[in-house]
C-alpha positions in Angstrom: 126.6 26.5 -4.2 129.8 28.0 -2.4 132.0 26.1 -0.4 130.8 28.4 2.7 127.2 27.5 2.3 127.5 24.0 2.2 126.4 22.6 5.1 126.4 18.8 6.4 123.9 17.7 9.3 124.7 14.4 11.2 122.3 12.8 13.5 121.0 10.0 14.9 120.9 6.9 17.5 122.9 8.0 20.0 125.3 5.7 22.4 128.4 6.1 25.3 131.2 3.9 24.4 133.1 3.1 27.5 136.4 1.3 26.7 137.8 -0.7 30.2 141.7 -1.6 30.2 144.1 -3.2 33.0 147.5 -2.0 33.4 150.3 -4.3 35.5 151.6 -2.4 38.9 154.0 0.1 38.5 155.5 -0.3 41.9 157.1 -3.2 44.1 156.5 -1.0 47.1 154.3 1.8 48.1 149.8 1.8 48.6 148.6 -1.6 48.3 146.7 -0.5 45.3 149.9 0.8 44.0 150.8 -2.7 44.2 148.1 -4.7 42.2 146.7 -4.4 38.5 144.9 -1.1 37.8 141.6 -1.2 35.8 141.2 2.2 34.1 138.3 4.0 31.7 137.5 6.4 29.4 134.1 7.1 28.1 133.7 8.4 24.6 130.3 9.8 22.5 129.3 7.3 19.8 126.8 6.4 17.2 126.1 9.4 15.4 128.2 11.5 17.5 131.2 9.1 16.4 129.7 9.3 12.6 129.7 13.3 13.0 133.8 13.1 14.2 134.5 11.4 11.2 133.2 13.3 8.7 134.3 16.0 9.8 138.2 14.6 10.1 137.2 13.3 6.7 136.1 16.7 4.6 138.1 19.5 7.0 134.7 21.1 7.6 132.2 21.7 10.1 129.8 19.5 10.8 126.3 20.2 12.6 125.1 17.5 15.3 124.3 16.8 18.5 126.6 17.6 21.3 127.2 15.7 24.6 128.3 18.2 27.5 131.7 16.5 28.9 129.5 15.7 32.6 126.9 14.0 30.4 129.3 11.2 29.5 128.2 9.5 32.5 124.5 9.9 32.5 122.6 6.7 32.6 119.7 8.9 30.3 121.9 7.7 27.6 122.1 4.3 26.0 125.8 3.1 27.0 128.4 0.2 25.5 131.0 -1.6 27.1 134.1 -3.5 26.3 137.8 -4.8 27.2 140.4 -3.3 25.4 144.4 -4.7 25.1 147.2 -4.4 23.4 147.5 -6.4 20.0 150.0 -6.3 17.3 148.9 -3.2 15.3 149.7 -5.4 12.0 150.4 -9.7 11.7 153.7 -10.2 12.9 155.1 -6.1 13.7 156.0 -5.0 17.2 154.1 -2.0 17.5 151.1 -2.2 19.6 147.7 -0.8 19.4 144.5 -1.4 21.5 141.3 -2.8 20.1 138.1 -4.6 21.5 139.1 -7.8 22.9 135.8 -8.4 24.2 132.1 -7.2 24.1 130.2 -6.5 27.6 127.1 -5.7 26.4 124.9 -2.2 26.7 123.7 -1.0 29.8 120.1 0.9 29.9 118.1 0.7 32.9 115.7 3.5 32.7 112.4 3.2 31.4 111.6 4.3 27.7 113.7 4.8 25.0 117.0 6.0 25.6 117.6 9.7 25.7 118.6 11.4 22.3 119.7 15.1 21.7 118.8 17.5 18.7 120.9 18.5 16.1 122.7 21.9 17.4 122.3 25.1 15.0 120.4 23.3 13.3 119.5 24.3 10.0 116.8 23.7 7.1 118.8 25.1 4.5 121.6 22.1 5.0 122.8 20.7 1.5 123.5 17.1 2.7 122.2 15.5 6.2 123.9 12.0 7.1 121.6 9.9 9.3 123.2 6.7 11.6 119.9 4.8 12.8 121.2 1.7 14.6 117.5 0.9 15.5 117.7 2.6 18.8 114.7 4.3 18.9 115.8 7.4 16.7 113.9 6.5 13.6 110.6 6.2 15.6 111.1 10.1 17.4 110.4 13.0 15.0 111.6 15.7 17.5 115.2 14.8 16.6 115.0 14.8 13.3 116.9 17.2 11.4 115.4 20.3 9.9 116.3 19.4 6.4 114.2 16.2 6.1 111.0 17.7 7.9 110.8 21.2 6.4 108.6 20.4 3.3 110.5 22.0 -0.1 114.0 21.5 1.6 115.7 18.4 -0.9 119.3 18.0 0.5 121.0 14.8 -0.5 120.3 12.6 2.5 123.1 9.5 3.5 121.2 6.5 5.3 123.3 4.4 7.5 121.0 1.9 8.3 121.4 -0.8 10.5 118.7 -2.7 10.6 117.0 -2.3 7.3 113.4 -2.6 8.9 110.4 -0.6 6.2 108.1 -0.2 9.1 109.4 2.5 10.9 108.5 5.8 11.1 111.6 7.4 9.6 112.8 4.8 6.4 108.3 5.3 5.6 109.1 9.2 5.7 112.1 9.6 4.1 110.8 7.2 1.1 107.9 9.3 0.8 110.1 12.8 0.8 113.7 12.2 0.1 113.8 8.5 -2.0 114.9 10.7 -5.2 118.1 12.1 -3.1 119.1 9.3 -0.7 121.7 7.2 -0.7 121.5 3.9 1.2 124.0 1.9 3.3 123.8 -0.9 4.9 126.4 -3.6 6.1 125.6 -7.3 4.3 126.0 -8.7 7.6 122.6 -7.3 9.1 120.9 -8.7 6.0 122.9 -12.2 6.3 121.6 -11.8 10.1 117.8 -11.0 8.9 118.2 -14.4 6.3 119.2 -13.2 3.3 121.0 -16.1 2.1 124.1 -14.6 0.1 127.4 -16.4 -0.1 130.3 -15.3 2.2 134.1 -15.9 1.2 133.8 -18.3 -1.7 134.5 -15.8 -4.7 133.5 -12.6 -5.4 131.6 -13.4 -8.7 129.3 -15.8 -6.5 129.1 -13.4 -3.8 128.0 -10.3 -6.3 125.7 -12.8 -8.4 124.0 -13.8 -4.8 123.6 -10.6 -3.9 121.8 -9.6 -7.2 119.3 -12.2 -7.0 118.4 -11.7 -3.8 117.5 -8.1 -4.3 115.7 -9.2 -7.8 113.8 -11.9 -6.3 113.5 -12.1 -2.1 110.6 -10.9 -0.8 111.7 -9.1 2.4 114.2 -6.8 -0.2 111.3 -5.7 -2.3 111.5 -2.4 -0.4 114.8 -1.5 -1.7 114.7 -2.7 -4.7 113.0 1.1 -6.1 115.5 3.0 -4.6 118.1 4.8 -6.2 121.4 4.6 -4.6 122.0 1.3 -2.7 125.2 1.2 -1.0 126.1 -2.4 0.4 129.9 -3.2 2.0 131.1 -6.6 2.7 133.5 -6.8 5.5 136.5 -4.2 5.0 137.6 -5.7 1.3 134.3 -4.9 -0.7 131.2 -3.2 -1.7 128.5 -3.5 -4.2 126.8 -0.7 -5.2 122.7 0.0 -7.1 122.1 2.5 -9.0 118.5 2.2 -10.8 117.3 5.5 -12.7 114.8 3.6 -15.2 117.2 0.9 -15.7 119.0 -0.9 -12.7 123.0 -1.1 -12.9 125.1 -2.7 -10.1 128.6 -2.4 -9.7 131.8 -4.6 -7.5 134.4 -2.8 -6.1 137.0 -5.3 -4.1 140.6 -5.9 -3.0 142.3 -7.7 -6.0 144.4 -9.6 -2.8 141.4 -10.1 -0.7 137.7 -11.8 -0.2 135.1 -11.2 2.5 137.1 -11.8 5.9 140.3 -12.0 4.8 142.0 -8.2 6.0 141.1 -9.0 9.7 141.8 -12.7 9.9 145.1 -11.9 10.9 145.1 -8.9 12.7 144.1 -9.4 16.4 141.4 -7.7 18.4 138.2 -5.6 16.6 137.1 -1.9 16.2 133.4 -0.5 16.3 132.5 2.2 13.5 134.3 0.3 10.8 131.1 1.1 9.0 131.0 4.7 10.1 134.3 5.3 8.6 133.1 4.0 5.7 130.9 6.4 5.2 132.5 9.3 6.4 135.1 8.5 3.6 132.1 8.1 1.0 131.1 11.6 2.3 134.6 12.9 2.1 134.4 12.4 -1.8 130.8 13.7 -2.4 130.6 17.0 0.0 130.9 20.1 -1.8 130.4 18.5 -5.1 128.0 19.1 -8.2 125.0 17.2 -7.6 123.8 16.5 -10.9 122.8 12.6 -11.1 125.5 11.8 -13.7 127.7 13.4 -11.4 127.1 11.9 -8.4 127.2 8.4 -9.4 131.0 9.2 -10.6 131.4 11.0 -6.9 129.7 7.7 -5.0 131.9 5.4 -7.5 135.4 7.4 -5.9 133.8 7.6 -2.6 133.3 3.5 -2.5 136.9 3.5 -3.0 137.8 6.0 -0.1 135.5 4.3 2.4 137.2 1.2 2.1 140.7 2.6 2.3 139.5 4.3 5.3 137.7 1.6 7.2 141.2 -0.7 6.4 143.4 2.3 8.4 141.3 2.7 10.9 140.5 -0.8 11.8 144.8 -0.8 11.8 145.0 2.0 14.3 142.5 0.7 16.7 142.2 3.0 19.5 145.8 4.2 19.0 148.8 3.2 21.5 148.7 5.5 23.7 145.7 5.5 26.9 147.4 8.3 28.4 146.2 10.9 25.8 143.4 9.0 22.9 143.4 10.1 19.8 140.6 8.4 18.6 139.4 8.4 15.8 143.5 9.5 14.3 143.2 12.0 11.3 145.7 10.6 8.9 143.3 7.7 8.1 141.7 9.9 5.6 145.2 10.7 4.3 146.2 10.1 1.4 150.0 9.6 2.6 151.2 7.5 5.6 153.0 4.5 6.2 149.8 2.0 5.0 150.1 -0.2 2.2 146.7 0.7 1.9 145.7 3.1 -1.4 142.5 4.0 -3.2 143.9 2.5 -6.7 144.2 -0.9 -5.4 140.5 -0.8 -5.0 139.3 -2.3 -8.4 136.1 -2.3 -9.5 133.6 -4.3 -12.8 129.9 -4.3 -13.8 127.8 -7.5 -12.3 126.9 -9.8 -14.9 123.0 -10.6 -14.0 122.7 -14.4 -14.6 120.0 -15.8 -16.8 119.6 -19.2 -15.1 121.4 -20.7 -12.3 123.9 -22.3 -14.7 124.6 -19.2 -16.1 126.0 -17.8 -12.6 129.0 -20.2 -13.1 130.0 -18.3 -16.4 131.1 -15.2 -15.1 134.7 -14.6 -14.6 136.1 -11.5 -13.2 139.2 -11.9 -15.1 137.7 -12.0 -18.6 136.1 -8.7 -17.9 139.8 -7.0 -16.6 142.0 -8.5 -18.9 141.8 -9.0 -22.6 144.1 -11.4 -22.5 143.9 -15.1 -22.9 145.0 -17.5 -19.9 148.1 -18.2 -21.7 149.1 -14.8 -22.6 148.6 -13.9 -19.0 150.7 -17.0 -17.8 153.5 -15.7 -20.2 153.5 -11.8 -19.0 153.8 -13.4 -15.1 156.8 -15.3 -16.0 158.4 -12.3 -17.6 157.1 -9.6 -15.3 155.8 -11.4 -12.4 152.6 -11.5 -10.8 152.7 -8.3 -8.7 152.0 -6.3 -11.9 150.0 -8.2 -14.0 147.3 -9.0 -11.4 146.9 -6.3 -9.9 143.3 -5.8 -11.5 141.5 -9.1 -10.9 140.8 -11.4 -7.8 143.5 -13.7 -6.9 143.3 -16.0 -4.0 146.7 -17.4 -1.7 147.0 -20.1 0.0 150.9 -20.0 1.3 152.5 -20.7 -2.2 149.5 -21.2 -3.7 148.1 -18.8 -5.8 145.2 -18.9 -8.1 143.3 -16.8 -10.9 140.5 -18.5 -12.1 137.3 -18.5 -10.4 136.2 -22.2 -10.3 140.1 -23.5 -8.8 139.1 -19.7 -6.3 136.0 -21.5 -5.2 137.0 -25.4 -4.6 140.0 -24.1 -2.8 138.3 -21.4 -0.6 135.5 -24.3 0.1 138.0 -26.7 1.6 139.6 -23.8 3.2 136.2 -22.9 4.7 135.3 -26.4 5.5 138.7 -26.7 7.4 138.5 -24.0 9.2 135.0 -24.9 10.4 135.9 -28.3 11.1 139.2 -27.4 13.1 137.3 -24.3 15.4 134.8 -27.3 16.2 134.9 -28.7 19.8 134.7 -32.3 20.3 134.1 -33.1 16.6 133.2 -36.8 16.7 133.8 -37.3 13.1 136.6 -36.9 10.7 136.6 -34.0 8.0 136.8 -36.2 4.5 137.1 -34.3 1.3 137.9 -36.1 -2.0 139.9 -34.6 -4.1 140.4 -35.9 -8.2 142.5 -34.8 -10.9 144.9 -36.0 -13.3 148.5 -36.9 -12.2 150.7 -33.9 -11.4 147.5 -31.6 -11.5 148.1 -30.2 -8.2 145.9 -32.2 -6.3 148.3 -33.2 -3.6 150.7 -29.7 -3.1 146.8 -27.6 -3.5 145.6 -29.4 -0.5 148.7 -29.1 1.3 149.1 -25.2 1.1 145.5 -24.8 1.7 146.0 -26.9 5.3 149.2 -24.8 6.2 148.1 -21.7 5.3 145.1 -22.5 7.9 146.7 -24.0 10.7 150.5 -25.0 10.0 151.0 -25.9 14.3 148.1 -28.1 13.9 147.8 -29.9 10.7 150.3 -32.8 10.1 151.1 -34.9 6.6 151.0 -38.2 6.7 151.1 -39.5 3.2 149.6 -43.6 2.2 149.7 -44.9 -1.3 146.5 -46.9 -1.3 148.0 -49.1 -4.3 150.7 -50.8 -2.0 148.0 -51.6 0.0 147.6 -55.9 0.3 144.6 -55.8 2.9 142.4 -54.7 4.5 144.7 -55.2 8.0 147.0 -52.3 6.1 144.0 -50.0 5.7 143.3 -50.8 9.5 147.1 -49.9 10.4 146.8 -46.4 8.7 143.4 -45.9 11.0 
């Protein structure tokens, strides 16, 4: 198929995101209005609307999809979004600025019904790949707005289903399984299954998280649904995704940040973004549009596309809504550039086959860093001290805790648990109960400087060492004093 006859179709739930900021008065004297804070808005399409901008900053093409006339912005037909905005750091620690959400107002919809959608405009059956956003808003139970392509009976174009709220009872996942399930890719954020009580591990390691994940699918009831498809795309905050594949035999694949866990890019970095997830996809897109779309094929295209989509959603969550209210560029172009001033790049995105464990013991054998490096522990301990770490583990998950840095998966999780259990334990109000955690090893293990960098790396302003050698204890009076 030519590059001119491609065509991508992008439709779905459709919301107005309307951003609210304050700005400090500009004048000591003039209209007494002049004279206090301003609050100021802008209203922007979202949804699929904001999906369909993205890919089509993403691929450099044309993109077919509903279109909100400039008055309708302010329609309350439409299902609309609120939030604060202000200025944070654009990275930990810089001076430039950027706005992001600083907090969520809620949606507003006060008419009766469902919310008011819009068709796809010139639209077209023939389209080779149609991208559907269904945040559960009422698209997927209205027909009318579905695209051409995946109601015109003999049309097969390779369907992308961003899907919120995986839910196998609506009208739209029942027809699309029954038409499109042999060209349709799934995505869907882990949080909305976390949310519907899939129990998978968050922040402790990526082998446990993968391995959770995994069984889950294999073995929870209210997954069987997706178990039969063929592409299953699942992202985990900004740093990760797993991805499914099952033609006959069922294959699933990690790609991470070697640096990074689930959490960990926007613990720092102040203020949040909506469409991380759309951005996401749009960069998946970005690698597949166009392409050869024999199966073989597109696994190797959805394998580079995991990679772009979180490079993408990383920038873009950095930009924010740009620094400048006076004239938004939002969503910026040159997060789907390869160049830029980001320490962000596709090849830092590493990637290794999940091991499927036998038993539950087995889960605890699987260590990232056997399958990336042939190397022994040793050997590796010996290339660090002669080339340093930067280059020799680049390829496998390494967790940091101040000047703390570890490599194997056990020491990963025990750390990451205290660090979780700290945190927890430190955003609690009114706690009524110390947080005691035993720590054993032999002398000069660790134990003591572990610990240490794990509290200061959390909370440094907050956490204070008091050190007590229990064996020059001589009663229980000196236990008391400590108290």
């Amino acid at each position: 198929m030519s590059e001119q006859n491609y065509k991508i179709v992008v439709s779905g739930d459709i919301c107005v995101n309307t951003l609210l900021w304050t700005t400090s008065p500009q004048v000591r004297e003039g209209w007494n209005w002049q004279m206090h804070n301003n609050m100021h808005k802008i209203s922007m399409p979202g949804e699929s609307m904001l999906l369909a901008r993205l890919i089509s900053l993403a691929t450099g093409r044309p993109v077919l999809s509903p279109q909100m006339r400039p008055e309708s912005v302010y329609s309350n037909e439409f299902l609309h979004s609120t939030a604060k905005i202000e200025r944070f750091p654009r990275l930990p620690g810089g001076r430039d600025t950027v706005y992001r959400i600083s907090r969520h107002l809620g949606f507003t919809w006060n008419s009766p019904g469902l919310p008011k959608l819009l068709p796809v405009e010139q639209d077209d059956a023939a389209a080779s790949m149609v991208v559907i956003d269904d945040e559960n808003n009422g698209f997927n139970e209205q027909p009318e707005f579905w695209p051409l392509a995946l109601k015109t009976p003999g049309k097969t174009p390779l369907v992308l289903y961003k899907l919120n709220n995986p839910n196998q009872s609506s009208a739209l996942w029942k027809h699309l399984v029954e038409t499109h399930l042999e060209n349709m890719i799934i995505i869907i954020n882990s949080e909305d299954l976390r949310a519907k009580g899939v129990n998978i591990s968050k922040s402790i390691s990526w082998e446990r998280t993968a391995q959770d994940f995994v069984w889950q699918l294999n073995n929870n009831p209210n997954l069987s649904f997706l178990a039969g498809c063929r592409h299953l795309i699942f992202t985990f905050g900004l740093e990760g995704a797993i991805y499914y594949k099952c033609n006959g035999v069922s294959e699933s694949r990690l790609y991470f940040m070697p640096y990074q866990f689930e959490g960990d890019f926007t613990k720092g970095i102040q203020g949040v973004v909506y469409g991380c997830t759309s951005c996401f996809v749009a960069g998946l897109v970005k690698s597949i549009a166009g392409r050869d779309m024999k199966e073989e094929e597109l696994s190797f295209l959805i394998n580079n596309g995991i990679r772009e989509g979180i490079v993408a959603a990383q920038k873009y969550y950095i930009g924010g809504f740009g620094g400048n209210t006076s004239s938004f560029t939002f969503p910026h172009p040159k997060i789907f550039l390869a160049e830029g001033d980001y320490a962000i790049a596709r090849e830092n995105v590493q990637d290794v086959k999940i091991h499927i464990p036998i038993n539950d013991h087995s889960r605890d054998c699987w260590h990232i860093l056997n399958d990336k490096s042939p190397s022994n522990l040793a050997e590796i301990a010996a290339e660090i001290v002669k080339y340093g770490d930067g280059k020799v583990l680049k390829f496998i998950p390494v967790a940091r805790f101040g000047n703390l840095k570890t490599v194997d998966r056990t020491e990963i999780e025990s750390y990451r648990s205290i660090n979780n259990l700290m945190g927890e334990y430190i955003a609690t109000k009114n706690a009524l109960r110390p947080l005691s955690i035993a720590v054993f090893g032999t002398p000069g293990s660790g134990k003591s400087f572990g610990v240490t960098e794990v509290a200061a790396n959390i909370a440094p302003d907050l956490i204070t060492k008091l050190n007590f050698n229990l064996s020059q204890f001589r009663s229980p009076a000196d236990l008391a004093r400590v108290f």
